[in-house]
N, C-alpha and C positions, 0 to 999 in steps of 0.2 A: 874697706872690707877686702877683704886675702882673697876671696871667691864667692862665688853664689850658684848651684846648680840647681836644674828644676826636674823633680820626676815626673814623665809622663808618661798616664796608662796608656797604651791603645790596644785595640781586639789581639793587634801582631805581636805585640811585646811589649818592654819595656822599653823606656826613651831615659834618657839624661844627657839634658843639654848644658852648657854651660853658659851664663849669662856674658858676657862680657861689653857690654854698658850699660852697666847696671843703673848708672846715675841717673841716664836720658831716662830710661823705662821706670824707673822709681817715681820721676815726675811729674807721670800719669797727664801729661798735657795731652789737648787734642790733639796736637800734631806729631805727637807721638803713639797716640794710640789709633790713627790714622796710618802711620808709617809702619804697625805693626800687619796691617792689610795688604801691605808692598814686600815682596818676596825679597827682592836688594836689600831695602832697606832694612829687612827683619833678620836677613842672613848675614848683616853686619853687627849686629846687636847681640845674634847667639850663636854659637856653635855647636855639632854633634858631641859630644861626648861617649857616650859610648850606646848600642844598643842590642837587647836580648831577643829573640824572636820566640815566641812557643813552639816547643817542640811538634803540638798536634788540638783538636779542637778540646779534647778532655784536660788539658795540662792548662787552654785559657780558659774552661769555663772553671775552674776550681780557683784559679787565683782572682778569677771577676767577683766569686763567691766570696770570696776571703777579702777581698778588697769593700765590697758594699757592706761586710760586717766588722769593717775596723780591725782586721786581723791582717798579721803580716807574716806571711811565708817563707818558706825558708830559702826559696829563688831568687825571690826579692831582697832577704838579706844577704844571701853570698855575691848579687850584683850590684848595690849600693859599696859593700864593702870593699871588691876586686875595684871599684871606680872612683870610689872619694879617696879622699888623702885620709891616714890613719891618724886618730885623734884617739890616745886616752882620755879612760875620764879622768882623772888625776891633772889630767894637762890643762894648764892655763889659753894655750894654743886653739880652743874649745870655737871663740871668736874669731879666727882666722878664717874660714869657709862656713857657710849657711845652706840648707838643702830645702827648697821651698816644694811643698806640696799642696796642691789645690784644697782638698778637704781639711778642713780644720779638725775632726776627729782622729780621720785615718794619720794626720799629721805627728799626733800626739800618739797615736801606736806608733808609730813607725819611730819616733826621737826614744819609748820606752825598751822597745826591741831592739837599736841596733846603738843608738847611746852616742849619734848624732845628732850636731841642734837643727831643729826643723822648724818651718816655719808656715804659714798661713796666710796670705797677706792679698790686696790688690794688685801687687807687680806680679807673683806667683800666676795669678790669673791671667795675667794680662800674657802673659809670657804663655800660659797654658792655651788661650782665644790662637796668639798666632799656630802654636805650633800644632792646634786642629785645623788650620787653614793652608798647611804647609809641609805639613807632617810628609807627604810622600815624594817633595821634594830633596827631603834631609836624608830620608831612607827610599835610595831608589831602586832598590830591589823590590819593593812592595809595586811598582807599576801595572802596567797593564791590567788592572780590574782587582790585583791578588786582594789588597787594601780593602775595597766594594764589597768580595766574597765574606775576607775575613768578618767584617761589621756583620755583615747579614748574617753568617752561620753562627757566630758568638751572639748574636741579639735572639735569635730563634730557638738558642739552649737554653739561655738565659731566660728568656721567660716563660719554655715549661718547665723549668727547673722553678722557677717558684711559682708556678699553676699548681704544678705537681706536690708541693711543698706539702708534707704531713698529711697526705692522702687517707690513710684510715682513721683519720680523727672525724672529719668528716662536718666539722662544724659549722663551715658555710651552708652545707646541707640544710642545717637547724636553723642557721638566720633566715635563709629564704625563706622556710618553711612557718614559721614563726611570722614573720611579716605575711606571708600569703594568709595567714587562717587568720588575723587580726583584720588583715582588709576584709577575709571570704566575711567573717561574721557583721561584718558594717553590711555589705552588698545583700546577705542572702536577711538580713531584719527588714531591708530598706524592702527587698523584692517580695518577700511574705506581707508586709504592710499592704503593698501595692496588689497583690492576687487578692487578698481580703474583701480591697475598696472595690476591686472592679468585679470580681466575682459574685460580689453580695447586691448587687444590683439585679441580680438573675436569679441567686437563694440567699435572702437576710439572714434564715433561718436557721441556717449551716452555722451563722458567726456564733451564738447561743450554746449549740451542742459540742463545738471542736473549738475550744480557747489555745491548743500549740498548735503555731502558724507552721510548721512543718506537715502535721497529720492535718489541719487544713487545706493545707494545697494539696495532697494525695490524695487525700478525700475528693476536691473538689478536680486531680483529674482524673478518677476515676466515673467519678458521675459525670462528667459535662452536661449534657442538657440535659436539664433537671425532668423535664417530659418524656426523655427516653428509657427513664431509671424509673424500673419493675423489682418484684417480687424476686425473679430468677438473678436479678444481682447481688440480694442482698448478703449470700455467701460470700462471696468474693468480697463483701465491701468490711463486713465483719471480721475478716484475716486480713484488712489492713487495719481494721480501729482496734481488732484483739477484744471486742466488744460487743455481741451479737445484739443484745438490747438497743445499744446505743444506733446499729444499723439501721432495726427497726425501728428503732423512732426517726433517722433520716427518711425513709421512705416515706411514713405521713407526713413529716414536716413536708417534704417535697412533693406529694401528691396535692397539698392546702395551702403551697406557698405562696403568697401577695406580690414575688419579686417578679419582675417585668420579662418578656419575652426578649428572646434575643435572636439577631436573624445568620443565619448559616454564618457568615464574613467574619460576624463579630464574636461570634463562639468559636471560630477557628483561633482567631485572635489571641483571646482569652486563654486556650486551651495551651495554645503554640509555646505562651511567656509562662503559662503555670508548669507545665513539663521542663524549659528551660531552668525553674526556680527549682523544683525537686529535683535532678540533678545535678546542681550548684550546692544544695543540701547535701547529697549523698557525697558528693566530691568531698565536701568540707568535712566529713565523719571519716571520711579513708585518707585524706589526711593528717588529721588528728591522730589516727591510730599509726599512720607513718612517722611523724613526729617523734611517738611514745616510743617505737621502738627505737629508732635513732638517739635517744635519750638513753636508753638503757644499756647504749653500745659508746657511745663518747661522752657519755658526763652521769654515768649511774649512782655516785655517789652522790652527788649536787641534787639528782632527781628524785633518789628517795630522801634526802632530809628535806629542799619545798616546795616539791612535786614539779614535774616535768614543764607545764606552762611555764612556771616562774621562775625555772632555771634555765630554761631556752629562752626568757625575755631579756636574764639578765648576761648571757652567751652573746644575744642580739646587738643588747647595748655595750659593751662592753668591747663589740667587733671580733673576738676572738676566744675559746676557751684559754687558752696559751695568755691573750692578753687581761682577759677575767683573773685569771694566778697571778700575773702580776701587780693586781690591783691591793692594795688593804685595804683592813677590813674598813676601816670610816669612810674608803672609795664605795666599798660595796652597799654599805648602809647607807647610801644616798642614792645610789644611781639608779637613776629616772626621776629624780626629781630636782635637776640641775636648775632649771627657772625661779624653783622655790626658792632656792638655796641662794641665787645671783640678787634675785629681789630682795630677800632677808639682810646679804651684805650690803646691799646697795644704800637700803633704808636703814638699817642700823638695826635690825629686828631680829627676832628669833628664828636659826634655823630651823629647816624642817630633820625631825627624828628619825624616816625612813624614807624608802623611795618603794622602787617592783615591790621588795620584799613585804611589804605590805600588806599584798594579797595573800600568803602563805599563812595557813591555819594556826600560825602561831603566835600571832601579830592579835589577831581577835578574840583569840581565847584569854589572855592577857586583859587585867584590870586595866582601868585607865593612867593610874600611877605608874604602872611598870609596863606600858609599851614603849617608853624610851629605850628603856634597863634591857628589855627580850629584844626587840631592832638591835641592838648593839652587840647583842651575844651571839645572835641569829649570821648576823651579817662575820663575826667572828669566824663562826662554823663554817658558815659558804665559803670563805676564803679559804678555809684549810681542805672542803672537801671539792673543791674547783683545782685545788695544787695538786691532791693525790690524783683527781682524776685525769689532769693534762700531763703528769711526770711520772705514770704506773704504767709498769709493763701490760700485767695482767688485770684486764678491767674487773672489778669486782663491788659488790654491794652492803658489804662489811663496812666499811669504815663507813658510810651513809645512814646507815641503822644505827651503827653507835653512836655517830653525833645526834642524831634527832634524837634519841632516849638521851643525851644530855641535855637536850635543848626541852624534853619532856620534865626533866628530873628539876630542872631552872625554873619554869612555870610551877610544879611543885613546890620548890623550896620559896617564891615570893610569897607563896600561899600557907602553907606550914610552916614555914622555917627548916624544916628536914633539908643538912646539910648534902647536895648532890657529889659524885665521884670526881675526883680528878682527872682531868685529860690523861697527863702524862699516864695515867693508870689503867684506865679505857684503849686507848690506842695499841700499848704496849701488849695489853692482851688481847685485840686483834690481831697485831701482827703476830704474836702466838703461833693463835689458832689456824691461820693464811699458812704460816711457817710446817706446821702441823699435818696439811690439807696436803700442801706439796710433797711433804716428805711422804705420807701417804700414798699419794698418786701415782710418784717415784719407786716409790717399793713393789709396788702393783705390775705396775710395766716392765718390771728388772724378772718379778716372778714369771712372766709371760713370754718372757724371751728365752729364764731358763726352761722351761713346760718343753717350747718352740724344741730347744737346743738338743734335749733329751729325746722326744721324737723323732730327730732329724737321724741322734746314733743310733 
């Protein structure tokens, strides 16, 4: 081989070294990848070739960016070029030098970009191990801590640079949010279960009249000791059941109830965990209405075609709205029911037809024949209205409506045979009307400035 150089990132710059025994380090023995740990030894193996510094911390966090997304810059190509030897591509010469780069992706930009052969390999690494071990020997300007600084100011952009990453979408928002109200509703069934059992030990009576374990525990912390609850509550107790009857009949049931006394300790008790449970309740209803609107700000197209739970389940599973678009549609028509789907190939059986999507009103309104046929159309849709919603400037609830009236027009047509509209045709005159709205709103604002302008002379 005519040569071999290796590029290497760091926080400082660019590196290219050149290999110069190549053959020992190809042979990847211990006693060479031992001697790669030894500063002599390793400094006999390579040489500096030439090195770029960043001009400032903005000029390395852009190229760290472009680096972890397989893109190649244009610094990086005017400094591989000024430092390799010139190779057409026409030229046979092509094999005479090799440029080894650690990442096997970014590898493959970098040979389409700059039309150098590059390469991937175990030496490239091994050669990359030493010269992070060494690196501020080869470049001794970087001394005295500059090196330390660098790393830590370039790691510290670099990862709010993608904390930060697509801040108004907001979609982690929704996963959290989505898993938190899926636990809240396990916790606040388990803890209404539980105020029922131990409550109803003091009034059975109460379980009979109030069957939602919500207005049950409100109920019961409103009354607590069933012996202190009069006539002059049963106001108050009627503007929480919205039921004046039903008030009144708690207060007899309570004045002739058979349930056991309870002594001060044990009714604090009671009282302490049933207040705890209605406001785990109330949280989980402010919540939910947090959710919904967050729904109608990062994914309102998704949310009106299968309603906001089932688009923020499938946001959840899917890890991202950005990564939900890039799924198709037979990704989305499954997803959440990955178990089903591993056991069916496993056994040689039938996959399963839907996943989340399932839950959406459109799954159940569907014959037994044609819940294959609407999961498949359904999940169609979500794909196209999860792309508009993750690649649109202007969030909007257009395209959302008209797919679900396609996806309405679909359950139709299994049903009638009444053939439904074409996408292409539907869509086209959404964007229309959107087209229309703007130009509208445009015209508005242009008259308001001339108003403005006229006033001013």
């Amino acid at each position: 081989m005519g040569g071999f150089y290796v590029l290497f990132e760091s926080a400082s710059g660019y590196c290219l070294v050149e290999v110069v025994e190549y053959e020992e380090i190809a042979s990847l023995k211990e006693e060479v990848q031992a001697s790669v740990q030894d500063l002599k030894k390793f400094s006999r193996m390579v040489k500096l070739k030439a090195f770029q510094p960043f001009a400032n911390a903005e000029e390395a966090l852009e190229n760290i960016n472009a680096i972890s997304e397989h893109m190649v810059t244009d610094q990086l190509t005017h400094f591989l070029e000024a430092n390799l030897p010139s190779v057409k591509k026409s030229s046979k010469k092509q094999k005479d030098f090799a440029l080894g780069v650690i990442d096997a992706s970014f590898a493959s930009a970098v040979q389409e970009a700059s039309g150098f052969p590059v390469r991937s390999d175990d030496t490239v690494r091994e050669v990359v191990r030493g010269m992070r071990t060494h690196f501020i020997h080869f470049v001794k300007e970087l001394g005295g801590g500059n090196i330390e600084r660098a790393q830590l100011g370039l790691g510290h952009s670099y990862s709010r640079c993608k904390v930060k990453f697509n801040p108004g979408r907001s979609d982690n928002m929704i996963i959290q949010a989505i898993c938190l109200l899926d636990q809240l509703d396990k916790d606040v069934n388990t803890f209404a279960m539980r105020v029922r059992e131990w409550y109803c030990w003091h009034f059975p009576e109460l379980r009979e009249l109030v069957s939602d374990n919500f207005m049950f525990a409100k109920c019961a912390e409103f009354i607590g000791d069933r012996t202190t609850f009069d006539e002059s509550k049963v106001e108050k107790l009627a503007e929480i059941t919205m039921d004046k009857v039903l008030a009144e009949e708690i207060l007899k049931r309570a004045q002739t109830s058979m349930g056991m006394d309870c002594s001060e300790i044990d009714m604090r008790n009671v009282m302490n965990f049933t207040k705890r449970m209605v406001k785990l309740a109330e949280y989980r209803l402010q919540l939910h209405g947090y959710l919904l609107e967050k729904m109608s700000v990062v994914a309102p197209n998704l949310g009106t075609l299968v309603g906001e739970m089932v688009a923020a389940r499938l946001i959840s599973k899917a890890g991202s709205l950005v990564s939900l678009a890039k799924c198709p549609a037979s990704t989305v028509q499954i997803l959440g029911a990955e178990k089903a789907l591993f056991r069916a190939l496993k056994k040689k059986g039938n996959t399963p037809k839907y996943g989340l999507i399932y839950h959406s009103t459109f799954i159940g309104r569907a014959a037994t024949k044609n819940k294959g046929r609407i999961s498949r159309y359904l999940a169609n849709k979500c794909a196209i209205a999860s792309r508009i919603d993750s690649f649109i400037e202007e969030p909007t609830t257009k395209y959302g409506e008209s797919l679900r009236s396609q996806v309405e027009e679909r359950l139709e047509f299994y049903e009638s045979g009444k053939a439904p509209k074409k996408n292409i045709d539907v869509m086209s005159a959404v964007a229309k009307e959107l087209a229309a709205m703007r130009e509208e709103a445009e015209g508005g604002e242009g008259k308001k400035e001339k108003k403005k302008e006229k006033k001013e002379k």
